[in-house]
C-alpha positions as CSV (number, residue, x, y, z in Angstrom):
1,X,-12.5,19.4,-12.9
2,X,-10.1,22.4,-11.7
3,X,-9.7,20.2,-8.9
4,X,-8.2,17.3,-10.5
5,X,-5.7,19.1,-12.5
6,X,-4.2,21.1,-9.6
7,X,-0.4,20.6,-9.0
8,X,2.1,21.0,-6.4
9,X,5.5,21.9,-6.9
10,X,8.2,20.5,-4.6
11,X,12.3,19.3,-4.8
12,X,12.1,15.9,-6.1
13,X,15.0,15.1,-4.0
14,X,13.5,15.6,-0.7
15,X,10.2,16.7,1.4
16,X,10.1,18.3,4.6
17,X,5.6,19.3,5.0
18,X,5.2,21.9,2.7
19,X,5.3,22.7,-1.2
20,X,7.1,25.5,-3.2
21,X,4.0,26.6,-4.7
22,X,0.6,25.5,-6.2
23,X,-0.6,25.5,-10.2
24,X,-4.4,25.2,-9.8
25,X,-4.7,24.6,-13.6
26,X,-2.1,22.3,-13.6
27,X,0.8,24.2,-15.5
28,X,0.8,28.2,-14.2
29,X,2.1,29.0,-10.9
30,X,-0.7,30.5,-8.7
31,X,1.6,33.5,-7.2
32,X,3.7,34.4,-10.2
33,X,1.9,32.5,-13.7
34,X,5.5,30.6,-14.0
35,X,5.5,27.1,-16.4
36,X,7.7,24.3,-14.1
37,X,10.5,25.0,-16.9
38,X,10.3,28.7,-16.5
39,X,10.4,27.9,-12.0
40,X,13.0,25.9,-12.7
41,X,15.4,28.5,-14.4
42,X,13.7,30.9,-11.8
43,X,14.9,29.1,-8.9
44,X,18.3,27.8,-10.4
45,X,16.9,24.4,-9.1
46,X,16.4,21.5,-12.2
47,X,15.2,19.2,-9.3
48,X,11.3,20.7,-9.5
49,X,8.6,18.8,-10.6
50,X,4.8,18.8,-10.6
51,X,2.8,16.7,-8.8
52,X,-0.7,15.9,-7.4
53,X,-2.8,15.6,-4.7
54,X,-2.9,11.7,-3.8
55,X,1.1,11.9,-3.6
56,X,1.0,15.1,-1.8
57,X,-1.3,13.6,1.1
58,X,1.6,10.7,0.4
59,X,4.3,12.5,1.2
60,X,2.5,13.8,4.4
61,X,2.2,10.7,5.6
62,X,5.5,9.6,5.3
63,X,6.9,12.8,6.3
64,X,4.6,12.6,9.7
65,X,5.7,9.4,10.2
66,X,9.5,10.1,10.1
67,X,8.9,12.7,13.0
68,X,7.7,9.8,15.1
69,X,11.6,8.8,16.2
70,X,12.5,5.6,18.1
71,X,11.9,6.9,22.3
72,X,14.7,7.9,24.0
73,X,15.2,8.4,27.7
74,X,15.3,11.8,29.3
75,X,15.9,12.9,33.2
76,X,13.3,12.5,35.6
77,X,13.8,16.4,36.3
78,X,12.8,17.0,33.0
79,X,9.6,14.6,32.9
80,X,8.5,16.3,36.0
81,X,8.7,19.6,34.7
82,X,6.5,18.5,32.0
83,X,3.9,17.4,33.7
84,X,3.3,20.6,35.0
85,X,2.1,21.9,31.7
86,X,-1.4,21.0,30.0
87,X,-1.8,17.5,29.0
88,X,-4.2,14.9,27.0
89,X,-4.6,11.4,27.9
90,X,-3.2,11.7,30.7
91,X,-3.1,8.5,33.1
92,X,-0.6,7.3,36.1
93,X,2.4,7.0,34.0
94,X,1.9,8.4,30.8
95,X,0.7,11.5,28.6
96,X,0.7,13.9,25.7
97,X,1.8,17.5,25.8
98,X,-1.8,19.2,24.7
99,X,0.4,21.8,22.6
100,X,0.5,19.9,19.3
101,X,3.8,19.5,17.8
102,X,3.2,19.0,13.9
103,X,-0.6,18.5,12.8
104,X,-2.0,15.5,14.9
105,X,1.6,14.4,16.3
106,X,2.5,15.2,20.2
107,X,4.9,15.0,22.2
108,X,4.4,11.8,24.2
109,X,5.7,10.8,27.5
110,X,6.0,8.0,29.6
111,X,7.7,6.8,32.5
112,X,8.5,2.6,33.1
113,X,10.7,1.3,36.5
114,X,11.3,4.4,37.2
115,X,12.9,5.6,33.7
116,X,11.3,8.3,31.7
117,X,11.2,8.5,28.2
118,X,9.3,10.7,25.3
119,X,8.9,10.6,21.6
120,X,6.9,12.3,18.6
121,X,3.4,10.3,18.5
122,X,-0.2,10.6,17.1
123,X,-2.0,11.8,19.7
124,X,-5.0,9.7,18.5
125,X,-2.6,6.6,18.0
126,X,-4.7,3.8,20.2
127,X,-3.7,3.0,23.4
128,X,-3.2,-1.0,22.6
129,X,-0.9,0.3,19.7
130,X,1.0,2.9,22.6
131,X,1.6,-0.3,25.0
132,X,2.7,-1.9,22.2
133,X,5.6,0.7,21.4
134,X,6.8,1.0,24.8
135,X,7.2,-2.9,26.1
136,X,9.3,-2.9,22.8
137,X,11.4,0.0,23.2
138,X,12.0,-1.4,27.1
139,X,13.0,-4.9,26.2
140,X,15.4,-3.1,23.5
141,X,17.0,-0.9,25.9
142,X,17.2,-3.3,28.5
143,X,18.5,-6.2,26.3
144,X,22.4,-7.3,27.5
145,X,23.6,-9.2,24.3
146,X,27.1,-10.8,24.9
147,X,30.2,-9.6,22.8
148,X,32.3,-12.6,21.5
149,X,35.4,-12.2,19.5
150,X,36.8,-15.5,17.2
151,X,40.9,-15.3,15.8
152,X,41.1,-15.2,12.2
153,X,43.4,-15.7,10.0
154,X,43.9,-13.8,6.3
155,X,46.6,-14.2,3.5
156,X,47.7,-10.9,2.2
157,X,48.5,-10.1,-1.1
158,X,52.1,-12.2,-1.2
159,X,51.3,-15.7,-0.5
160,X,53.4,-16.6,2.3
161,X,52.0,-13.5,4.1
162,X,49.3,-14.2,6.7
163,X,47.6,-12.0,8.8
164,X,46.2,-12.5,12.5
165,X,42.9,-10.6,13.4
166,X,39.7,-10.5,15.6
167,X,36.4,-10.8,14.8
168,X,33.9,-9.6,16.8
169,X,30.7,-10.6,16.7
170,X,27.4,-10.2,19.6
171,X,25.1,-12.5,20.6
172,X,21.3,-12.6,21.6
173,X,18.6,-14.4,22.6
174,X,17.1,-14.3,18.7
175,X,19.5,-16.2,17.3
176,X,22.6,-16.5,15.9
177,X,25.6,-14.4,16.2
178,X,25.6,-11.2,14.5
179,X,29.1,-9.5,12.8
180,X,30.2,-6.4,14.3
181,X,33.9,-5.6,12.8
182,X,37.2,-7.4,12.2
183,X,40.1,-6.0,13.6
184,X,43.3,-6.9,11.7
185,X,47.0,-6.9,13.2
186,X,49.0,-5.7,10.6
187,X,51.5,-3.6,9.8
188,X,53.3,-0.8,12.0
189,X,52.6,-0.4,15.6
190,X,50.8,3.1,15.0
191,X,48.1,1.8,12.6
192,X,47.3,-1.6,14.5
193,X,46.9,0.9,18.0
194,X,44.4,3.0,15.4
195,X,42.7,0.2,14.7
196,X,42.1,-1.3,18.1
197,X,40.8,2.5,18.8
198,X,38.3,2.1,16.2
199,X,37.1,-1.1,17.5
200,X,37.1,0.0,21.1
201,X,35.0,3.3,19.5
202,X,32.5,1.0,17.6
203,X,31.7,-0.9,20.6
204,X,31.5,2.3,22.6
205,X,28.8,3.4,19.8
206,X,27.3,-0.3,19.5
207,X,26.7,-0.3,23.6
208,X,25.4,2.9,23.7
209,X,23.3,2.5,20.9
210,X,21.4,-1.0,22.6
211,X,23.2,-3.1,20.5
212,X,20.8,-1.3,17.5
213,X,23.0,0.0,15.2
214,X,26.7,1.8,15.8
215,X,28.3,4.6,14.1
216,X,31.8,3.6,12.0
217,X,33.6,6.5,10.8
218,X,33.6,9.0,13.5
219,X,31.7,12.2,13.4
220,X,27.9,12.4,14.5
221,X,27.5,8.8,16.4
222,X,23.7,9.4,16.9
223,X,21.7,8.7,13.3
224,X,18.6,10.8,14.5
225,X,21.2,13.4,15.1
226,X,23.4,13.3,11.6
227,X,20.1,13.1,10.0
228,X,19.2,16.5,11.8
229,X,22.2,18.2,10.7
230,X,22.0,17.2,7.4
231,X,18.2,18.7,7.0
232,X,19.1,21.6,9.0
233,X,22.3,22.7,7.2
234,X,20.5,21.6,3.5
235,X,23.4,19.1,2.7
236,X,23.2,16.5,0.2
237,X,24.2,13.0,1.1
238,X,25.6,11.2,-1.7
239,X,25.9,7.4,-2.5
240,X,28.2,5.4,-4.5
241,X,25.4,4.0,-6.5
242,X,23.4,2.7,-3.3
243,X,23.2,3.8,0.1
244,X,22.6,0.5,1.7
245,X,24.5,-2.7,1.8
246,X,23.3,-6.1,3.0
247,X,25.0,-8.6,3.7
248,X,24.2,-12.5,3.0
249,X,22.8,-13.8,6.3
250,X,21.2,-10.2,6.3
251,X,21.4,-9.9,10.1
252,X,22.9,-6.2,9.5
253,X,22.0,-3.5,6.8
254,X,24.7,-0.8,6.7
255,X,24.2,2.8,5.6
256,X,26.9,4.6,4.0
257,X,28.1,7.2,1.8
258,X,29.4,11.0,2.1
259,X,28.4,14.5,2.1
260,X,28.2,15.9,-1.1
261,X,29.3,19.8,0.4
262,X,32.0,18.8,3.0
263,X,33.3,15.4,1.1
264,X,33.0,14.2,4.9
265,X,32.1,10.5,5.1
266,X,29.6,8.2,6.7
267,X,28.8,4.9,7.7
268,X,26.1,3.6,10.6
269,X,25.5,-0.1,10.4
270,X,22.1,-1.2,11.7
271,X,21.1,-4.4,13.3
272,X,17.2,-3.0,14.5
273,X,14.2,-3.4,11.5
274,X,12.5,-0.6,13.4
275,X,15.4,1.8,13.7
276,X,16.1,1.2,9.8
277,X,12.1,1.5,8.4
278,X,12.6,4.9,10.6
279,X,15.7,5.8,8.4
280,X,13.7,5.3,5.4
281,X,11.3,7.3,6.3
282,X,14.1,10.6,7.4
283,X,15.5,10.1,4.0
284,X,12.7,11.3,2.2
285,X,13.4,14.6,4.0
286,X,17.0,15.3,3.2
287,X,18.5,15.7,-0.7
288,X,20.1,12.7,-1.8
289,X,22.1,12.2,-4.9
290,X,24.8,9.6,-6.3
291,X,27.6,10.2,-7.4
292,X,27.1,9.6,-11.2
293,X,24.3,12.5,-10.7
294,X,26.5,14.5,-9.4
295,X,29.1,14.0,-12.3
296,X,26.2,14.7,-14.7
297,X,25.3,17.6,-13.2
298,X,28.3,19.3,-13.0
């Protein structure tokens, strides 16, 4: 019966493998006999809560899962050097470090047409499963969508005022055409040059990116990246009531908000099911908030 009413303590905001402490009888803190009120005044931290074992191994498993990050390609140099060290499951073009990284999770590499690439992966993940991942992640990164752009035409907020502008929009071979950003020629010379530099930045990012997702507002362009920065550093991101918005034909989520600390904005829009169930996943490591929260708390 001890058993069942043990507790863990964590930051209900976010989870990163481990727990603040334990209560074995389900309200004293092993190492120091503390109530979750008393912790909470302890720590200066109102965010604590209690909870148990089945959403402990829960959180695990998302939080091993997030580690497991979309492939990405690295030198040959590189992949050459680390086949030198000890390695598991180990065939003609692929294997796993044997030095685990987290748990059961390795890092896994692999080389196809003469690229290399690694990722996080479980290192007992089955080899159909492994295939899988990596004909996916090569027909992603080898996909060459075309880039259209359509004239438009807006009325501003005087009637007899109409604007020209660009949309621009990619196409591939699932479908439809897919929104990218409208660029609107307005105004004075300086702002519509800005603008067409914003464009010619998001399709930088978009290209880059495999036509998966692109960054919008400048800063960190790689999501994997902002997201490691924001765990790293302990910022909070913070949404204006949601994070995510989707749009009617759904062929795009985008995330976006700002950082609570630096007041710094954010905006990534995501075309790739994979690279946003991923994003999911990282969030449940980092604090998030909303802005009403915030209010409230303050």
């Amino acid at each position: 019966m001890g058993h069942d009413k043990r507790k863990y303590v964590a930051d209900s905001r976010y989870f990163r493998g481990d727990v603040l402490t334990v209560m074995s009888d389900g309200v004293h803190c092993d190492d120091s006999g503390h109530t979750l009120i008393e912790l909470r005044e302890k720590e200066h931290n109102p965010y604590l809560y209690a909870f148990g074992a089945k959403e402990l191994q829960k959180k695990n498993r998302i939080y091993m899962e997030s580690l497991c990050a979309p492939f990405r390609e690295v030198h040959r140099s590189w992949y050459e050097e680390q086949c030198g060290f000890p390695s598991i499951r180990r065939n003609r073009n692929c294997f796993f470090n044997a030095t685990p990284y987290y748990w059961e999770l390795h890092d896994f590499y692999f080389k196809v047409s003469g690229r290399c690439f690694t990722g996080i992966r479980p290192v007992n993940l089955p080899h159909e499963e492994l295939q899988r991942q990596i004909g996916e992640h090569y027909r992603r990164i080898t996909l060459k969508p075309e880039i259209r752009k359509w004239n438009i035409v807006s009325s501003g907020t005087d009637e007899n005022c109409w604007r020209m502008g660009t949309a621009y929009f990619f196409i591939t071979g699932k479908g439809g055409p897919r929104f990218i950003c409208n660029l609107t020629v307005s105004g004075e010379m300086e702002s519509v040059q800005e603008a067409r530099k914003d464009v010619a930045r998001i399709l930088r990012s978009l290209r880059r990116h495999h036509f998966t997702y692109y960054a919008g507002m400048g800063g960190i362009d790689d999501l994997d990246r902002f997201m490691d920065y924001m765990e790293k550093d302990g910022y909070t991101l913070l949404a204006a009531g949601t994070f995510f918005q989707y749009p009617a034909g759904r062929e795009s989520v985008t995330f976006t908000g700002k950082i609570k600390e630096t007041g710094k904005r954010f905006l990534y829009r995501i075309y790739d099911r994979e690279i946003f169930l991923h994003l999911l996943k990282r969030l449940r490591s980092v604090k998030r908030e909303t802005e009403h929260t915030e209010r409230r708390m303050t």
